[in-house]
C-alpha positions in Angstrom: 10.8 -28.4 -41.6 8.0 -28.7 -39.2 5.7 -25.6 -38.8 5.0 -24.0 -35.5 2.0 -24.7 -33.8 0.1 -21.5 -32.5 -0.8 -20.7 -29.5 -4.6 -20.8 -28.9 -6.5 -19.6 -26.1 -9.1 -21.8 -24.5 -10.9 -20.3 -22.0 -12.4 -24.2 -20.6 -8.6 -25.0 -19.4 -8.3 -21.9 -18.2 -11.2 -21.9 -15.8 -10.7 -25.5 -15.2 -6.9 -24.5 -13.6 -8.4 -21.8 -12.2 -10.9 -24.4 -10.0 -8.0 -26.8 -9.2 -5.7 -23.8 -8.1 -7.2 -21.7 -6.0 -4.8 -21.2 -3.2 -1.5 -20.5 -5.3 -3.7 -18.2 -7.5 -5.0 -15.8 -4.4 -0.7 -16.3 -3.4 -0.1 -14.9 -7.1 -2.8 -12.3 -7.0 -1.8 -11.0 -3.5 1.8 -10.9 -4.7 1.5 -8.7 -7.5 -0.9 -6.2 -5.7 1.9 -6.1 -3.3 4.2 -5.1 -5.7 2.3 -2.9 -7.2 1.8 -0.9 -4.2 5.4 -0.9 -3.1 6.3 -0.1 -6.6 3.9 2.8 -7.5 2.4 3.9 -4.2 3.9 3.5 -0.8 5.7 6.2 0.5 8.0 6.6 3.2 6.2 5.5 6.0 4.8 3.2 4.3 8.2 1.1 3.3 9.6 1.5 7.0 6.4 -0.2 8.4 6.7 -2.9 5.6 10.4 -3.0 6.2 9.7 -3.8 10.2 7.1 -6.4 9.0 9.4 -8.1 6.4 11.7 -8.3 9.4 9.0 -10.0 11.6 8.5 -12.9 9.3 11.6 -13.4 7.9 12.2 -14.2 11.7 8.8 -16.3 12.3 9.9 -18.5 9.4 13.6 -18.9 10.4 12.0 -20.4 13.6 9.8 -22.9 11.9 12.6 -24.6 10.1 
């Protein structure tokens, strides 16, 4: 039976896919904030306004296509 290899981190790769990725990183970064916020600190207000924007680019994109 073959043995497992571990996982081990290397930071070089890391920052290297970091470099080449920089777009869909901020996209990733700015996704989970938005979560977060929804998730732990919007309140009411808050979700109705998001709601009416969700709205306003769920129609923008249906135009593009």
């Amino acid at each position: 039976m073959q043995k497992k290899r571990k996982a081990v981190y290397n930071p070089e790769a890391d920052r290297r896919w970091r470099e080449k990725n920089k777009e869909h990183r901020r996209y990733l970064t700015d996704r989970s904030s938005s979560r977060r916020f929804i998730r732990d600190k919007a309140t009411e207000e808050d979700l109705q306004e998001l709601e009416a924007m969700i709205a306003e680019r769920r129609e923008k994109l249906e135009n593009m296509s």
